[in-house]
C-alpha positions in Angstrom: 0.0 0.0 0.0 1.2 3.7 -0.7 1.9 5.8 1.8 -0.2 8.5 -0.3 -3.0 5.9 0.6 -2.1 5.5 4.0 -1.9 9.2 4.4 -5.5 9.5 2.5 -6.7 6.9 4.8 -5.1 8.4 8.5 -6.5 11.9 7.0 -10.2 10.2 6.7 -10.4 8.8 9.7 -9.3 12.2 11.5 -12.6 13.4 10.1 -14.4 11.0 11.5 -13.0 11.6 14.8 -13.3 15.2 14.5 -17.1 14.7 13.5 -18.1 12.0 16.3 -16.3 14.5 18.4 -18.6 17.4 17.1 -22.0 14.8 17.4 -20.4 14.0 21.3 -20.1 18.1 22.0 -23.4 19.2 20.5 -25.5 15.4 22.3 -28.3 15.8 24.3 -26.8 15.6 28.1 -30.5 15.8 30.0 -33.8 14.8 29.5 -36.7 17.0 31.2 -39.0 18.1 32.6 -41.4 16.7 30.8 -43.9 19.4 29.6 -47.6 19.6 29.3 -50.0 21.9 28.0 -52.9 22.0 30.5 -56.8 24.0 30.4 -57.3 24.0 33.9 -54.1 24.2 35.9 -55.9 23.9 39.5 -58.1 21.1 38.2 -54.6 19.4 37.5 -52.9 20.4 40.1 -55.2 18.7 42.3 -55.0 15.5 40.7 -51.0 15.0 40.2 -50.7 15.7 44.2 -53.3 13.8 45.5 -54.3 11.2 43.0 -50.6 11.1 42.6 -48.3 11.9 45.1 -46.2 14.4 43.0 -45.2 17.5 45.2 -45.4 21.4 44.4 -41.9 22.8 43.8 -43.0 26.0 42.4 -45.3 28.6 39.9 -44.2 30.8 38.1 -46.3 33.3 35.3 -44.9 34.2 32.2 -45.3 36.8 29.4 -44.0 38.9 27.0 -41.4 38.9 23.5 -39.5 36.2 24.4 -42.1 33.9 25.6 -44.0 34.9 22.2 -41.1 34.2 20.1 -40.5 30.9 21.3 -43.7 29.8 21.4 -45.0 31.2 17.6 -48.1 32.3 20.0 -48.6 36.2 20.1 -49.7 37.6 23.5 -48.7 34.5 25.0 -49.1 34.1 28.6 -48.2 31.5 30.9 -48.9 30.1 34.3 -46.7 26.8 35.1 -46.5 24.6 37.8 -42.9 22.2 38.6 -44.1 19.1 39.7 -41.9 16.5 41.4 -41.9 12.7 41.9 -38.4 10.8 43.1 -35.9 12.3 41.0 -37.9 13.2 38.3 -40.2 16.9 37.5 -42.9 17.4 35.0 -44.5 21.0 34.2 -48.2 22.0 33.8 -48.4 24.8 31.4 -51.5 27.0 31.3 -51.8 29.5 28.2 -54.0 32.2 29.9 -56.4 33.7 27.6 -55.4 31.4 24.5 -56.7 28.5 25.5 -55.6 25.5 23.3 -58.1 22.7 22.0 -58.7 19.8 23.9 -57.5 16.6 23.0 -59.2 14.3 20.4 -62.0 12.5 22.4 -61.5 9.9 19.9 -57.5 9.5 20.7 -55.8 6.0 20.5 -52.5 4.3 21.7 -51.6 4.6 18.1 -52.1 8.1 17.3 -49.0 9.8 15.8 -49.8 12.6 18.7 -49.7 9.7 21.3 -47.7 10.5 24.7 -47.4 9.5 28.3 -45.0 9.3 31.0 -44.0 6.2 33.0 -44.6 6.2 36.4 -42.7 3.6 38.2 -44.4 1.9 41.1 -43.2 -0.8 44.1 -46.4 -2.8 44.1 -48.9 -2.8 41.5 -52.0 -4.6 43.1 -51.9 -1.5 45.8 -51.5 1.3 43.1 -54.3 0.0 41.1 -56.0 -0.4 44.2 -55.3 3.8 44.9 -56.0 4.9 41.4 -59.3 2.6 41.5 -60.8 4.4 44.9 -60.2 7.4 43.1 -62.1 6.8 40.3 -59.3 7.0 37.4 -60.5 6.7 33.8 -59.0 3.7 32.3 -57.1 3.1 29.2 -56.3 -0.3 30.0 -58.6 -2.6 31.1 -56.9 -3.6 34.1 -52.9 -4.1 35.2 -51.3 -6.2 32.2 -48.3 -8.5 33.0 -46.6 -8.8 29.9 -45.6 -12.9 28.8 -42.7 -14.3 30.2 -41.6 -15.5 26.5 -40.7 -11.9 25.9 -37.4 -12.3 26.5 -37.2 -7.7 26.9 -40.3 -7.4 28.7 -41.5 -10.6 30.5 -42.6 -10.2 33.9 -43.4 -6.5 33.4 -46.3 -5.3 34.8 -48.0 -2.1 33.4 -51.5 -0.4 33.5 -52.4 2.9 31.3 -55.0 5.3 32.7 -56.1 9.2 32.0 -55.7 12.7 33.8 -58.9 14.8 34.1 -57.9 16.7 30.9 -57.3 12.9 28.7 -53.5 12.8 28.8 -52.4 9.4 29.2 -50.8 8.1 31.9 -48.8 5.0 32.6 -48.3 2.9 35.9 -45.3 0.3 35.9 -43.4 -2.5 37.8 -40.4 -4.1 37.0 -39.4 -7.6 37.9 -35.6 -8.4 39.2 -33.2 -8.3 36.1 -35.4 -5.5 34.2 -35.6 -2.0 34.1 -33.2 0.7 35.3 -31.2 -1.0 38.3 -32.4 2.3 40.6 -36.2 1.0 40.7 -35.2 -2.3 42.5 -32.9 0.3 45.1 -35.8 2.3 45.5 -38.3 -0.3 45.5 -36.9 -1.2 48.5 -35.8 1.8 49.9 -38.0 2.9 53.4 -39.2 6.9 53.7 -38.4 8.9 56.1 -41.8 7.5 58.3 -40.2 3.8 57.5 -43.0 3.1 55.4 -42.1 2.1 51.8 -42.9 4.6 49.0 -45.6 3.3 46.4 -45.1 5.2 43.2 -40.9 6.1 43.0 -40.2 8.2 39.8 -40.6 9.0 36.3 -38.7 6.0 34.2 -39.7 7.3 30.7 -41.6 9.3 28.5 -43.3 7.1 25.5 -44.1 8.9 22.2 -46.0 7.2 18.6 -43.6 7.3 15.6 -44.3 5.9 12.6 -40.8 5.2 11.5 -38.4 3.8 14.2 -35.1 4.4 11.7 -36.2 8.0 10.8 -37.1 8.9 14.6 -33.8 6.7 15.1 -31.6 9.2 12.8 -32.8 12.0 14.1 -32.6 11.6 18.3 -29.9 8.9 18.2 -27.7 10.5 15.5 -28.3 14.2 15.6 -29.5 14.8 19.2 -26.8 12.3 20.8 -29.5 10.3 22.9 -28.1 6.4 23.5 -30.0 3.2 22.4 -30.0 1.4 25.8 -33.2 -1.4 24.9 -35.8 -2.7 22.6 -38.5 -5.1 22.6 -41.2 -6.0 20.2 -44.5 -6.9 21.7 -47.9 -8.5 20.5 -50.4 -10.7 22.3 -53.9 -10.5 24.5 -51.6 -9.1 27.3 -50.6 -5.9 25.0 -54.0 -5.3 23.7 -55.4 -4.9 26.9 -52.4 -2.4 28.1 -53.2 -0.2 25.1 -56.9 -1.2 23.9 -55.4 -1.1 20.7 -56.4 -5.1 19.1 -53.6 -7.1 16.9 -51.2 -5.1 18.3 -47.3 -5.7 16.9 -45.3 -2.9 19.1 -41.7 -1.9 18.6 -40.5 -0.7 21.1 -36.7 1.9 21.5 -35.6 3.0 24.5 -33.3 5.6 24.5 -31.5 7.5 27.1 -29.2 10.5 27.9 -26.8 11.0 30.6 -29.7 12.6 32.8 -33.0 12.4 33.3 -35.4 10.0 32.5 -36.0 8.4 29.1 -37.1 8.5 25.6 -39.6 5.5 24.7 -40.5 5.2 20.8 -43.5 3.4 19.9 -43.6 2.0 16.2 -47.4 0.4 15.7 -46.2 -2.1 13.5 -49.7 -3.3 12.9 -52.7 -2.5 13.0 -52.3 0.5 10.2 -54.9 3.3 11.3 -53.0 5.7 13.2 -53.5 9.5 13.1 -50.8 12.1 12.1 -50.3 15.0 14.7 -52.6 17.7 13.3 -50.7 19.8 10.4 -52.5 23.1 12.6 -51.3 22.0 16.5 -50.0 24.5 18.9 -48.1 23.9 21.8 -51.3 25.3 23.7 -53.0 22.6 22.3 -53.8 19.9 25.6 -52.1 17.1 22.8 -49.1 19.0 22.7 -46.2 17.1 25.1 -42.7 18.8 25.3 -39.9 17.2 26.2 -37.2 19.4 27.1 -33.5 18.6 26.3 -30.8 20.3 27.2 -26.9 20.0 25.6 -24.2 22.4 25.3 -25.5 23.9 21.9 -28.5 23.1 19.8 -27.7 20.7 16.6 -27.8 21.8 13.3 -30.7 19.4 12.3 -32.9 20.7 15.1 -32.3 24.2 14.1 -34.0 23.7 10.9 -36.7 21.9 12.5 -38.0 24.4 15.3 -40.6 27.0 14.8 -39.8 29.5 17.5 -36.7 30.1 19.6 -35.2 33.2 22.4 -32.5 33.2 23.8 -30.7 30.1 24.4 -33.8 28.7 23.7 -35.5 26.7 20.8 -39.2 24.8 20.4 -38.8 22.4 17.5 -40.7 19.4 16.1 -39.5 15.5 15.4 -40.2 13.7 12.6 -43.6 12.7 13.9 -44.6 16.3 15.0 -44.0 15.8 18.5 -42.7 19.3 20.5 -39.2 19.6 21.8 -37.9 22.2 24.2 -34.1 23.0 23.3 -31.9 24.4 25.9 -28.6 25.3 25.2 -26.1 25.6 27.6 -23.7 27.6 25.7 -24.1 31.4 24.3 
């Protein structure tokens, strides 16, 4: 071999280097909160902390150019609510006085605007048992433990219900030997009365895509986030989690360094799904954000968003679905 070649070839793979390096700068490094539009912020608010146990960190209003410009929304203004759970925060966003359309009464599991977060749990039998003597609406028709030939998912037990305002909600338990090692800590972890905590954390927020490579190319290879599982799931069991019938589920689980995860659910069959509305907002009650946060915002995201201030940006994945950029650098 030449060493013109092996020069050509030392000089290619400096490239490479130099643009993984670039992809490793410019990677998500946190997932969350995890955003949601709300119509009634009290109404909510009284659910998550005492349906749920999540607790009240703070409010905060907003208004004005910057919140307009980032949200494409003049006269925007904003009442939100930090919500905690474990480790893990979600927001409640009101849009005072541009209130945002509810969401489909018609939705389905495998709607293209589908979203829910994962909340983990220590005991299934008594959440169900909570969530039933308050009067939940269902998704599922009961708690589902997924088939122990799954080799990814056996054992897993999981039950889907609604908030007052139709966003869905998930409830989950993990077996020994699945999930993220900190459930099984926690699971068995005592509060500070000695009593052990029934719902622990956020694990992950789900989302619809229609294409798991396209969604694949965009937040594994431009955004930076990690593949860390899969599964593919079908069967009685997975109907009844997601009342969606001949179910075939492909399921990627992706991750960054902080902050819960990233789920994408590919309804392999049955064909039928939704698109996300060409006319959403991000007042609308179907419109999720998930806010990441890396040093600076990727190229491919900057041609994707639709408002941005500051160190801020508000884009849209390949599916629609909202993302809340925050960049750490200037």
């Amino acid at each position: 071999m030449s060493v013109k070649l092996l020069r050509v070839r030392e000089l290619v793979a400096g490239v490479g280097l130099l643009l993984a390096s670039a992809v490793a700068l410019s990677g998500v490094g946190e997932v969350g909160p995890i955003v949601l539009s709300v119509g009634n912020l009290d109404q909510e608010l009284a659910f998550y902390t005492n349906t749920l146990p999540f607790r009240l960190i703070g409010e905060e209003y907003s208004n004005g150019p910057e919140l307009e410009k980032l949200t494409a929304l003049p006269g925007a203004d904003t009442r939100t609510a930090t919500l905690q759970l474990g480790d893990e925060r979600i927001q409640l966003t009101q849009f005072l006085g541009l209130a945002g359309r509810p969401i489909p009464a018609d939705s389905r599991s495998f709607d293209h605007w589908f979203q829910h977060i994962a909340i983990v749990v220590s005991d299934m039998d008594r959440a169900y048992q909570v969530l039933r003597a308050h009067k939940v609406k269902h998704v599922s028709t009961a708690p589902q433990t997924l088939p122990a030939w799954n080799p990814n998912a056996g054992g897993i037990k999981a039950f889907y219900f609604r908030d007052p305002e139709d966003h869905v909600l998930e409830v989950i338990w993990f077996p020994v030997g699945k999930g993220d090692p900190k459930w099984q800590r926690a699971r068995h972890a005592e509060s500070e009365t000695g009593a052990r905590e029934l719902f622990l954390g956020i694990d992950h927020t789900a989302i619809v895509v229609s294409d798991t490579d396209r969604s694949l190319a965009f937040y594994r290879d431009s955004l930076g986030l990690r593949v860390v599982g899969g599964a593919e799931n079908w069967g009685v069991e997975q109907e009844h989690l997601n009342q969606v019938f001949g179910v075939r589920l492909r399921i990627t689980a992706l991750r960054a360094e902080r902050g819960p995860g990233l789920e994408l659910l590919e309804y392999l069959t049955p064909p039928g799904g939704r698109s996300m509305p060409a006319d959403a907002r991000v007042n609308d009650l179907l419109a999720w954000r998930v806010r990441l946060t890396a040093d600076r915002l990727p190229l491919p995201i900057l041609d994707q968003r639709i408002g941005a201030s500051a160190n801020k940006s508000l884009a849209r994945d390949p599916d629609g679905h909202l993302l809340e950029l925050h960049s750490t650098s200037p």
